[in-house]
N, C-alpha and C positions, 0 to 999 in steps of 0.2 A: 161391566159386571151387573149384571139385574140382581136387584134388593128383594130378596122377600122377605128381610129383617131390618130393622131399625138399622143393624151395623150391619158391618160386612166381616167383620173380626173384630175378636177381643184378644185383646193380650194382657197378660199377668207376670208381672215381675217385679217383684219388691223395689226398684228404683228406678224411678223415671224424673225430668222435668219437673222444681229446680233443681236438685238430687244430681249434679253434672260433672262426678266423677265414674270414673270405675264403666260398670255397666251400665247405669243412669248417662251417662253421654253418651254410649253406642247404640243404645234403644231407642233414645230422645230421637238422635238424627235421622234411625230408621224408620220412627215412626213418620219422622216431619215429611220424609220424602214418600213414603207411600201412602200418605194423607194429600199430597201434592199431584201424585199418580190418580186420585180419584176413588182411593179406598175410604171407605166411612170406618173411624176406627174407634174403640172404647180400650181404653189403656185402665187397668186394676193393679193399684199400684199401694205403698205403704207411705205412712207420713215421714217426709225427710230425715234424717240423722245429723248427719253432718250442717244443719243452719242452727242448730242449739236446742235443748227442750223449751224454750220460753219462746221457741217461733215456729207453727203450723202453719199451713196451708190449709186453704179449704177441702171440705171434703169433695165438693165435686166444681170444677173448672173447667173451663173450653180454653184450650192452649194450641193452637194453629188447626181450628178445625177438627182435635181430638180431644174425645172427650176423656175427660180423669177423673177417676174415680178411687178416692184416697179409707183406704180399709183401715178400724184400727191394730194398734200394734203397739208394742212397748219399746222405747227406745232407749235403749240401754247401751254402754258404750261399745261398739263393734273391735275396740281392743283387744276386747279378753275372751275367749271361744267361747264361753256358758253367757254373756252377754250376746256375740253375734248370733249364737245358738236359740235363745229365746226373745232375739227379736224375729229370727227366722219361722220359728213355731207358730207366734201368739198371729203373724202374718199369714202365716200360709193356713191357721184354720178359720180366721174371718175372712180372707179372699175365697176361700170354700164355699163360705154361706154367700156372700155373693155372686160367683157363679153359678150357683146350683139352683138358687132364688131367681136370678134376675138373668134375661136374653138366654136361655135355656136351648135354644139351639143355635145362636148365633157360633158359628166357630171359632178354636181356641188357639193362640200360639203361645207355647209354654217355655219361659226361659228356666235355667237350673239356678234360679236364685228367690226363693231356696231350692237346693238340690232334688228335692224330693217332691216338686211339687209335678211330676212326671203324672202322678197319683192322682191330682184331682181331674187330669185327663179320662185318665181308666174309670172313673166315678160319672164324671161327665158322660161319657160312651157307655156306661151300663146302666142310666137311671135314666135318658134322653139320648141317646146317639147321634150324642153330637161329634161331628171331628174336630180332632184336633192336631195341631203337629207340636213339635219338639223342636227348640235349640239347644246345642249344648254347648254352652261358652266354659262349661267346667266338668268336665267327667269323673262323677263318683261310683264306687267307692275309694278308686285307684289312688286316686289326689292327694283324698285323708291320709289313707295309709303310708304313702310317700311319706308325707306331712310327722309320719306317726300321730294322727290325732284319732286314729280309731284301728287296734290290731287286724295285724295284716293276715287275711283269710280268717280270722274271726267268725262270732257270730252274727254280731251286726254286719259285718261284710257282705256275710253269706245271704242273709236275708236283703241286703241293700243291690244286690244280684240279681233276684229273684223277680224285686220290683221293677229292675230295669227291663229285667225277661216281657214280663207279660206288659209293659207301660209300653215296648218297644212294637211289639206284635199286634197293638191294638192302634197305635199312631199311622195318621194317614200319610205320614213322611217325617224324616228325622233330619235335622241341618248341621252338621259339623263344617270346624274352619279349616280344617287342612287333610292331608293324606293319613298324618301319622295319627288325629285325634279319629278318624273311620276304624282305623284298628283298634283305636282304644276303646271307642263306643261301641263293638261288636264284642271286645273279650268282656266289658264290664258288665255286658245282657247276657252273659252266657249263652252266645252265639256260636261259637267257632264248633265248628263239625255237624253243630245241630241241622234237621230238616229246613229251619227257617231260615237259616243261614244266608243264603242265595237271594231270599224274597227282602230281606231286611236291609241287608247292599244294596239292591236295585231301588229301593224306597229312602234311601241315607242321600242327600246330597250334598257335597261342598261347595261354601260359597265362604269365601274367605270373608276376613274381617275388612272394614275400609279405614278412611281415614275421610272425617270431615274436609276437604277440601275447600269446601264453601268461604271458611272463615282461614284455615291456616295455609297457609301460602310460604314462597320463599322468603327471606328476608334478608337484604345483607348486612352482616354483623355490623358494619359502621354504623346503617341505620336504627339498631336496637335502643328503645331509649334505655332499658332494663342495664344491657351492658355497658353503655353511659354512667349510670346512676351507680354499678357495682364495679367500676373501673376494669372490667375484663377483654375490652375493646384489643390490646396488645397482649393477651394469653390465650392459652392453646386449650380450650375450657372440654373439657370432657360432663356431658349433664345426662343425669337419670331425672327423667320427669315423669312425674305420673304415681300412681300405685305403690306404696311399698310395702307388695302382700308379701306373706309366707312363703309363698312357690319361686318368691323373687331372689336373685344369689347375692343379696347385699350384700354379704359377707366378702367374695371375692373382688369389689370391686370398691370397697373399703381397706383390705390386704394391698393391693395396687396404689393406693391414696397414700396408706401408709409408707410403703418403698419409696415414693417419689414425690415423700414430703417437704425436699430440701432442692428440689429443681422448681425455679423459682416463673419461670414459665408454663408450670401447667395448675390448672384450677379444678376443681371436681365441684359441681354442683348437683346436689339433691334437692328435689322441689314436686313438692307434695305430702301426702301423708300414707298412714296404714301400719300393721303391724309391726314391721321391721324399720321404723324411720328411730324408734327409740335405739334401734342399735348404732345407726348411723350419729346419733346425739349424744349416745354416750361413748364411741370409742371416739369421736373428734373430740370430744371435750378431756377424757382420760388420756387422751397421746398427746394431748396441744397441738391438733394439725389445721393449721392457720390456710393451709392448701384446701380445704373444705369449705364449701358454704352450705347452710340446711336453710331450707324456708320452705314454707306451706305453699296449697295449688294457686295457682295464679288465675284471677277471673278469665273466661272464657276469651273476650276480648282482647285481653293480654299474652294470650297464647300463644301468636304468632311470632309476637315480640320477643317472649320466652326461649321461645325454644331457637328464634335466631340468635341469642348467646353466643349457643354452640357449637365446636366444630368438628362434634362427633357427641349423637347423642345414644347412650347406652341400651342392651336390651339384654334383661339379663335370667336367663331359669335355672331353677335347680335341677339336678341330673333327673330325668326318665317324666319330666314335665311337657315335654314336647308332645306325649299321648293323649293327655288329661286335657291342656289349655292352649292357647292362641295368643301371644302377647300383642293385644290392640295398641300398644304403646309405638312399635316397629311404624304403623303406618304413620303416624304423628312425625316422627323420625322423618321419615320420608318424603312425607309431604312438606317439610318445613327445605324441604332441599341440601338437610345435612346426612354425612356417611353414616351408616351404620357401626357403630362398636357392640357385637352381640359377644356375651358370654353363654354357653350354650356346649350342647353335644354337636359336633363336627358333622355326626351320621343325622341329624334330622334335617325335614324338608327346608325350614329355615336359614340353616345355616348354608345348605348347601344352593337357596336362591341366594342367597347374599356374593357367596363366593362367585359362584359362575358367571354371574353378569356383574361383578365390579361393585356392588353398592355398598362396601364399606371393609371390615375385618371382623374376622371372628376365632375365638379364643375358649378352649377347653373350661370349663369351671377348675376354680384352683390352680392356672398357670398363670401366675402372675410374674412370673420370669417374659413368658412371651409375650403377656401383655406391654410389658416394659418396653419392650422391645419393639411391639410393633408403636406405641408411640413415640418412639426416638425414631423412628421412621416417616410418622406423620411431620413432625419436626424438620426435620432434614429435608421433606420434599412438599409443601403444604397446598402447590396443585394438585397434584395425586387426591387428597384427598375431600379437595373442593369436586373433581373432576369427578368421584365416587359419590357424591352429595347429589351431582346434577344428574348421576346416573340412576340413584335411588328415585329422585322426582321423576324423571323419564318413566320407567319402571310402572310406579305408582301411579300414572296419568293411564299408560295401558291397559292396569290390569287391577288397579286396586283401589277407586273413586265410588264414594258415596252411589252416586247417581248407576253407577254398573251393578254393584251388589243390591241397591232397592229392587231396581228391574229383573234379577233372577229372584227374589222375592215374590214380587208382585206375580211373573209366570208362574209359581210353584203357587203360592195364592189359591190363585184362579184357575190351574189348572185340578187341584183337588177340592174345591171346594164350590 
């Protein structure tokens, strides 16, 4: 790619690099690898949350050849909505002034965090024409309203619609992770029947989520020191790692926990943080369910280890979530070499790769009868579901590697810009 600007892209999204949960580890890795491909990149990003207020990073750093540039922003606890709400805000109008100020035409790739920063694209493109394109790891206003965190067709809806409309029509290309999240980023722009309809599709590409690969690997559970240290080396460990957002079905897979609190062979680990892990703390501690373990994210390095624990690791959404998001957590899953256990809608693309080619089980939200049930099966046959573990890495080596989704990146890249 010929330079006629210092960079070659900037990207904006409130978490990057050390920030290595959530979307800050799926950004990081994409950026490292198309920094590696030979892109010159400027990452616009917010000062960490999660390392404490009494620890900042520099404002501006070189972290594998990308440059970082740290905007400020209030960091308030992302527990509570009106906190992750105006850390969102105070970010997205100082990352403003810095794009608008500084590399004024260098092009832009916009993640949805915050949601709305769709907007300083269309700012971008009418003060400088500059392009820029669009990710969407979360499609609003659909989500909220799911969520019930903002009424549903509303006026903030209505208006959060609008913005999609014209932010959509003026992006030189749109990126979603899967089939079902295209439908949902055409009805959220109030696309469907319109004129643009057509032009929007053809400019929308899917490019799934990956899975670091680099670092997490299979692992066999003998090997684990972690399962060593937590004695779960001879249980049947069922583990949610990762995220415990809102969209996430804690709930039914704490229902299941509870059932099969008194079979003394199965272990449920939660390991990480976010919204929903106080529910997971408070009904293990309210029911006495000794069958539970909770602990915070394990450093990066330990991950591998982590996640060979277990021998079936969860993925879990709330109903009609499968439109709005992309559980990045599935690839971790899989790349670790273990089955999938998805709780999920049956009819999404999701559930319906999982089944067809073997890589693990999947269970309605709220049937925790057949959940039961399919693990008294994993019990009873526990090749089966090593055999669905190797089938998920197989899988994953295909079609869903770090290094495969940079490179349709890096083409879409360069071929609009």
């Amino acid at each position: 790619m010929l330079r006629k600007n210092r960079y070659d892209l900037r990207i904006v999204c409130q978490l990057f690099y050390p920030e290595l949960v959530s979307t800050g580890q799926t950004l990081t890795e994409l950026a490292e690898e198309l920094s590696s491909q030979g892109l010159k990149l400027k990452v616009i990003a917010s000062q960490p949350t999660v390392l404490g207020k009494s620890k900042k990073v520099p404002k501006l750093i070189e972290y594998n050849n990308i440059s970082v540039v740290r905007t400020w922003s209030t960091r308030l606890s992302k527990l509570t909505f009106f906190g992750k709400l105006i850390n969102l805000t105070t970010f997205f109008i100082t990352a403003s002034f810095e794009v608008l100020l500084h590399d004024r035409k260098v092009p832009l790739l916009l993640l949805t965090n915050p949601p709305y920063l769709s907007v300083l694209g269309r700012l971008s493109k009418l003060f400088y024409k500059t392009n820029y394109g669009v990710l969407l790891f979360d499609i609003m206003p659909e989500q909220a309203e799911l969520l019930n965190i903002i009424k549903q067709k509303g006026l903030l809806s209505k208006i959060w619609r609008k913005i999609n409309h014209f932010s959509y029509l003026k992006a030189s290309y749109v990126i979603v992770l899967s089939k079902d999240m295209l439908e949902g980023a055409i009805e959220n722009a109030n696309l469907i029947g319109s004129r643009y309809e057509d032009e929007c599709r053809k400019k929308t590409e899917i490019i799934h989520v990956w899975s670091d690969d680099r670092i997490i690997k299979p692992v066999p559970k003998n090997d684990s020191v972690m399962a060593k240290q937590l004695n779960v080396g001879n249980k049947f460990v069922i583990q949610y790692s990762g995220n415990h957002g809102r969209f996430h079905d804690i709930e039914t897979l704490m229902k299941i926990a509870e059932t099969m609190r008194n079979d003394n062979r199965v272990k449920f680990q939660f390991i990480g943080e976010g919204y929903k892990k106080r529910i997971v703390d408070s009904i293990k501690k309210e029911k006495h369910l000794n069958n539970v373990y909770s602990n915070t994210y394990v450093s990066k390095d330990m991950l591998s280890d982590s996640l060979a624990m277990a021998d079936v690791g969860v993925v879990a959404q709330m109903p009609g979530q499968e439109r709005v998001c992309y559980p990045s957590k599935l690839l971790g899953v899989m790349s670790s070499g273990r089955a999938v256990f998805a709780i999920c809608s049956k009819n999404c693309e999701m559930a319906k790769m999982i089944e067809d080619n073997e890589l693990g089980y999947v269970i309605e939200n709220n049937d925790v009868e057949s959940a039961v049930k399919m693990i008294s099966l994993c019990l009873a046959d526990p090749k089966m579901t090593q055999q669905r573990g190797i089938n998920a890495f197989n899988y994953l080596q295909k079609n869903f590697t770090l290094k495969q989704a940079a490179e349709k990146y890096y083409s879409l890249i360069k071929f609009n810009f």
